[in-house]
C-alpha positions as CSV (number, residue, x, y, z in Angstrom):
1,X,0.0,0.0,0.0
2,X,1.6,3.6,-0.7
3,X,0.6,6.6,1.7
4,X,1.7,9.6,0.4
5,X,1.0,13.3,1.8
6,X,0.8,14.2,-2.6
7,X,-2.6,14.8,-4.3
8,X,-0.9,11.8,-6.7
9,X,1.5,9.2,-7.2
10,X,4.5,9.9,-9.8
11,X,4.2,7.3,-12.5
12,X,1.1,5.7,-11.9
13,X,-2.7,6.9,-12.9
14,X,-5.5,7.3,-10.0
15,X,-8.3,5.0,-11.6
16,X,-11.1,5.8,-9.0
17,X,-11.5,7.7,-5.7
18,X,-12.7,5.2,-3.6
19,X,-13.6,7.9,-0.5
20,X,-11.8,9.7,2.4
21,X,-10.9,7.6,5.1
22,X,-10.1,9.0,8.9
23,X,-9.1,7.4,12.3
24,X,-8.2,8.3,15.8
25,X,-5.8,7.3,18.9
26,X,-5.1,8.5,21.8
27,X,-1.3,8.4,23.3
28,X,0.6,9.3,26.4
29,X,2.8,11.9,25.9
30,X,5.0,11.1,28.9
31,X,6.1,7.4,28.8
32,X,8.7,6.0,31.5
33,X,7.8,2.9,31.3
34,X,11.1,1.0,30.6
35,X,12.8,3.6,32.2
36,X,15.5,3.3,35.5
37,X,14.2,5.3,38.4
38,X,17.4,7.4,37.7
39,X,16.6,7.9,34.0
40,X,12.9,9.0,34.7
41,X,14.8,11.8,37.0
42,X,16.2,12.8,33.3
43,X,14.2,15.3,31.4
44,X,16.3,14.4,28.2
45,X,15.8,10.8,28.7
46,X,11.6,11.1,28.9
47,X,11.7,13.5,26.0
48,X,13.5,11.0,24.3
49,X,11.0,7.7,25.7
50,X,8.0,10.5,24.5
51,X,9.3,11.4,21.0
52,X,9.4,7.2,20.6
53,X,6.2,6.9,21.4
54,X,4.3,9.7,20.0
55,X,6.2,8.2,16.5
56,X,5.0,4.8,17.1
57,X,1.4,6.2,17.6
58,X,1.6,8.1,14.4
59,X,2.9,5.1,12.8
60,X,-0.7,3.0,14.5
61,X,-3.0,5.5,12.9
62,X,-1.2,4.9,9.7
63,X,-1.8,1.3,10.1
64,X,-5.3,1.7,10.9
65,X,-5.7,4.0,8.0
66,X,-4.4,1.3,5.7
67,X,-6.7,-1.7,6.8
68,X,-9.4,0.3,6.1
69,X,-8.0,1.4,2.4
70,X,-7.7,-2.3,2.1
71,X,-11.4,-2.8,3.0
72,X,-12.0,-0.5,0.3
73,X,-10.0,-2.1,-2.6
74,X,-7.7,0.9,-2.4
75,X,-3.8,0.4,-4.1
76,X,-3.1,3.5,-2.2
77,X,-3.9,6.7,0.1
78,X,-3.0,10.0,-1.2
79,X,-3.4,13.7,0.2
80,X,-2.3,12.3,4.3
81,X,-3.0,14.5,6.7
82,X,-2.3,14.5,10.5
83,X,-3.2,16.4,13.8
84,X,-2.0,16.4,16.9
85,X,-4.3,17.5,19.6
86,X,-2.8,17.8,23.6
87,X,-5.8,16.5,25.6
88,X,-6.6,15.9,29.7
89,X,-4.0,18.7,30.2
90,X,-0.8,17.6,28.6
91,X,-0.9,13.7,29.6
92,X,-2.0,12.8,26.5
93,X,-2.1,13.2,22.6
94,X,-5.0,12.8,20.6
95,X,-3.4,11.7,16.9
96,X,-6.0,11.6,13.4
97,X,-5.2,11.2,10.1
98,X,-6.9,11.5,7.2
99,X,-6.6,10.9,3.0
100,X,-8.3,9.1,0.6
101,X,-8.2,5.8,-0.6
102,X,-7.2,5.4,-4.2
103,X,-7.2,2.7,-6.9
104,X,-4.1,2.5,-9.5
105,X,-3.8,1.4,-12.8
């Protein structure tokens, strides 16, 4: 399946627009899990667990975005968009994403 932020896909003709296709999850922004009780002292070191994490959640709406292309019939999912919302004060993320599912010739 090809996810692409572009209204097309160099090289290959959009046969039909199948629809536009959206999902949801919600992720913790502060992860320590894993962490020593000296690294979740660290500042750097829970930025670093967070960024992980908040790139592994983008990479599950992604995911979920392409099952449901594949439920579709779609070859593809041009014109990906994503927002990140802060929710419950900071503790969590609220991550959506959003294209449409494509076929290709």
């Amino acid at each position: 399946m090809i996810i692409t932020t572009t209204n097309s896909i160099q090289g290959r003709e959009i046969t039909q627009y199948l629809g536009v296709i959206t999902d949801f999850i919600y992720a913790k922004i502060y992860n320590t899990k894993g962490l020593s009780f000296r690294d979740s002292l660290n500042s750097d070191k829970i930025y670093e667990s967070s960024e992980e994490g908040i790139d592994a959640a983008k990479q599950e709406v992604l995911k979920k975005l392409e099952a449901k292309a594949t439920e579709m019939g779609a070859h593809a999912i041009v014109g990906v968009t994503m927002d990140v919302e802060v929710i419950n004060q900071g503790l969590k993320l609220g991550i959506s994403a959003m294209g449409t599912a494509v076929a290709l010739k």
